[in-house]
N, C-alpha and C positions, 0 to 999 in steps of 0.2 A: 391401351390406356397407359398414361405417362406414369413412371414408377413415382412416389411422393416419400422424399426424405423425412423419417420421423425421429432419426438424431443427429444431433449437432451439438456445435457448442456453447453453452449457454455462459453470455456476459451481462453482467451487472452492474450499473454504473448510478448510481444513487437510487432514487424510487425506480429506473426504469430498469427493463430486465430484456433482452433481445438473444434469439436464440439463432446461431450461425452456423448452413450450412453451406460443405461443398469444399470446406476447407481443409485439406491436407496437412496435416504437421509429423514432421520426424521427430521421436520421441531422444533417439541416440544423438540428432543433431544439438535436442534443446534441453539436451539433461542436466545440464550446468544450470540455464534457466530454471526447470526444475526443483534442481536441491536451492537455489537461492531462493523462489517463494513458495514452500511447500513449510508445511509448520515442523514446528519439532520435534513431535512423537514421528509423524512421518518420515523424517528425515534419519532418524536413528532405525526407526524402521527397515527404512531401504538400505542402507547402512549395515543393518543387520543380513538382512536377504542375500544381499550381494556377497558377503562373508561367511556364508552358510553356502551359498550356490558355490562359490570358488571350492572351499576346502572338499567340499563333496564330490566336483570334479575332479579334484588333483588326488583325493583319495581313491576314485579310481581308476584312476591313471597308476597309479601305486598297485592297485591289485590287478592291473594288468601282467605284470613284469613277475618272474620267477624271483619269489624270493627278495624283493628290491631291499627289504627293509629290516635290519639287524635287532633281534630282541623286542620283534614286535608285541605288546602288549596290550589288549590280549589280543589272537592271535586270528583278525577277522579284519571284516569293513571298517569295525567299529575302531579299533587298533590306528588302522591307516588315516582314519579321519582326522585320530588327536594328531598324529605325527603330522597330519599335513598341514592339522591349525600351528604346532609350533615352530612348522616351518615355514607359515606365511606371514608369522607376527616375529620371524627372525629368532623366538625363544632359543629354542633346542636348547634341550636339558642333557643331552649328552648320553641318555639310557638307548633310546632305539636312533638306528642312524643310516644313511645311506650304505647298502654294502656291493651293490652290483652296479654297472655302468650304467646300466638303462638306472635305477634307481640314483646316482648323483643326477643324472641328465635330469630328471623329472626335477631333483628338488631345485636345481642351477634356475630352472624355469619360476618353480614356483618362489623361488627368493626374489627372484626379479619383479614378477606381479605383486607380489605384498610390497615390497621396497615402493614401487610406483602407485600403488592403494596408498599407501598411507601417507605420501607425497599429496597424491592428490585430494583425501580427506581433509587432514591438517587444512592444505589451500583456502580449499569450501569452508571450513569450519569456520577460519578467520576472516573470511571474508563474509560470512554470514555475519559473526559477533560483532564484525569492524563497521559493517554496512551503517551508514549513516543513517535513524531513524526520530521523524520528526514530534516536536513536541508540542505543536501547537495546537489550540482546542479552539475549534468552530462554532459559535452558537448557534442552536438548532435549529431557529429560524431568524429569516430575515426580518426585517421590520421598517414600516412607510409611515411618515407623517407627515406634515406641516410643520415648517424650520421657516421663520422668516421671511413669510410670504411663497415659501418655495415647496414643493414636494419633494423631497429627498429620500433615498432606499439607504439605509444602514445593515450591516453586517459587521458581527462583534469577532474580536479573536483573542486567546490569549496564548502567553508561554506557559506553560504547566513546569517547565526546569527554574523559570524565573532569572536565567543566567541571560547575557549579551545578545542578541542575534542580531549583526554588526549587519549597515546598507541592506535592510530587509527593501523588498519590491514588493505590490501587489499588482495584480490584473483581473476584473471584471468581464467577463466577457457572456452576452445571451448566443442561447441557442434555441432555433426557433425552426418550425417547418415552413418551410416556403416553396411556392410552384410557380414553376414560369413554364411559357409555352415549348421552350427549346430544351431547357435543360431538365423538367421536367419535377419530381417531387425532393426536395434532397433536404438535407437540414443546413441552416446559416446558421454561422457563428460571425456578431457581430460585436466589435470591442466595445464596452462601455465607461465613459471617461470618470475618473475618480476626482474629488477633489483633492487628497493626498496620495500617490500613489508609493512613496518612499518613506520608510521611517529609517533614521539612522542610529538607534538602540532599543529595539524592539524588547523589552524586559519582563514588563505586567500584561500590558491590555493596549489593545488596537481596532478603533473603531472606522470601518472604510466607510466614505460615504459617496455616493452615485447622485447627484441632483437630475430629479427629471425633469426637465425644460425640451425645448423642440427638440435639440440636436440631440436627442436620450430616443432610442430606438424603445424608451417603455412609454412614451408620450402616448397620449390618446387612449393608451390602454387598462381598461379595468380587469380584474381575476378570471372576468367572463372571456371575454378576446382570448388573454392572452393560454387561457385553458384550451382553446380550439387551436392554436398553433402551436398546441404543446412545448410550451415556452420552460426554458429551464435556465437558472444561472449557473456557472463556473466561476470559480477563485481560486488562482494562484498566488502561493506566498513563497518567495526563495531569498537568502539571506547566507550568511556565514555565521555558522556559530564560534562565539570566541575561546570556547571551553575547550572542545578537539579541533578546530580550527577548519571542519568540515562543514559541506554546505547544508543547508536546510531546505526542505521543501516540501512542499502541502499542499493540497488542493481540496476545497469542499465542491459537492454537486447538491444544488437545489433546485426542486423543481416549484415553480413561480406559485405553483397551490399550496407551497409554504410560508409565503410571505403573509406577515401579521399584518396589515392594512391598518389605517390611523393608531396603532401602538409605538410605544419606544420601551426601548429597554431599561430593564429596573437598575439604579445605581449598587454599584459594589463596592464603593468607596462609603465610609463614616463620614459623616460632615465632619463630626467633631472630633481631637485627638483625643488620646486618654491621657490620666494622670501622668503619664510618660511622655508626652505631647509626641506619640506615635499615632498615625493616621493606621489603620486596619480594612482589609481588603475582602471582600464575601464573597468567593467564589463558590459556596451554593447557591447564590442569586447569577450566575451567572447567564441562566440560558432563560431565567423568568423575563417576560414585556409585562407592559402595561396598558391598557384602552387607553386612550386621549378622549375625554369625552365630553371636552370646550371647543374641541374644532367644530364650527360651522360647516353643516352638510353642504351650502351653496358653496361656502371657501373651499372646499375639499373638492369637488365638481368641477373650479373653474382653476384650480391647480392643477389636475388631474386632464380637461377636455383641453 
């Protein structure tokens, strides 16, 4: 009987969850990866480990040797452990010290290890804080209506900094199950054309919009269909922020049994300004739709078929 893999590793990519076997990863290869997306109590954590494992070792490395250690205090493991933290954080308080050759040799080592830990913590560290991290917010669902004789699929986003994000890009793109005779069951990702796909100061608010007409790979398709070929959108958004001069980028994943069908989304804008003739912005309305409930069920049918 074939042995059957019962772990693996499990990825999440919006509503869907896929669990991956057979795959091998080195942990020492990708530990950079690691400390980059592992959160921050983790991070200090391991941090910690790593700094607790070393000094432990090099303390007994220490009570190996006759003697290594001058005015050991007190006069055990315990002793050798502090001398080794102050010798691998470079302290040395000058009370207990190397006094025999095998005892310099050990700590000649362990100054070398700490000098290159904290080399390469500092690195990580700033390279975690400096990591570019985006700020744009997704509305939670998509939304389809009748615009103009047309069916069109909108998706909202905004800047939550409200600063620049200079030549912003978007890209629509489905994902859909498909099966051919040759290549057999796989998933297609197929471009979908925006009506704007560039803004050049993305600041408040950005609303993409997808017309479905023939050339829309959503044509013909109602929530029914497109639920059996487990239909799902992607959105990419990449930009330059003008504040740290760093790139932006974002991507939401929906799966098409979130799209709100004849709704649109509620304004966030005031019609009116106030006594200041200042227009005001609602971004707790941001992820509410609204029913359209003037469209014609036959108009809606022959946009749609």
């Amino acid at each position: 009987m074939a042995k059957i893999e019962t772990r693996g590793r499990r990825i999440t990519m919006g509503g869907r969850t896929v669990i991956a076997h057979g795959l091998h990863t080195h942990f020492v290869q990708d530990i950079y990866y690691y400390a980059m997306t592992s959160t921050w109590p983790v991070f200090f954590a391991g941090v910690g480990a790593v700094f607790l494992a070393l000094n432990v070792c090099f303390a007994s490395l220490f009570m190996l040797g006759a003697n290594p250690i001058g005015n050991l205090q007190p006069n055990s493991f315990l002793g050798a452990f502090f001398f080794s933290v102050e010798t691998l954080a470079t302290v040395g308080y000058g009370d207990m010290h190397p006094q025999t050759v095998y005892g310099h040799s050990v700590a000649t080592l362990e100054i070398f290890v700490g000098m290159a830990s904290v080399a390469l913590i500092t690195g990580v560290m700033f390279a975690r804080f400096s990591r570019p991290r985006s700020s744009i917010v997704f509305a939670q669902h998509p939304v389809s209506h009748i615009a103009d004789g047309k069916r069109v699929l909108l998706i909202r986003m905004a800047n939550a900094r409200m600063n620049i994000i200079s030549e912003a890009s978007a890209r629509l793109r489905l994902m859909r199950d498909e099966n051919s005779a040759t290549l057999g069951n796989f998933r297609k990702i197929v471009d979908m054309k925006l009506e704007r796909d560039q803004h050049p100061l993305f600041v408040l608010g950005w609303t993409v919009i997808h017309v479905i007409d023939e050339s829309s790979p959503l044509f013909g398709l109602d929530s029914e269909a497109l639920k059996k070929i487990n239909a799902s959108l992607i959105l990419s958004i990449e930009g330059v922020d003008e504040t740290t001069n760093q790139p932006q980028r974002a991507r939401q994943y929906y799966p098409c049994s979130e799209i709100h069908w004849n709704h649109r989304y509620v304004d966030v804008f005031e019609n009116e300004l106030d006594e200041q003739q200042i227009q005001h912005i609602h971004y707790s309305r941001f992820h509410e739709s609204e029913e359209i409930k003037d469209v014609a069920i036959d108009q809606v049918n022959k946009a749609v078929a």
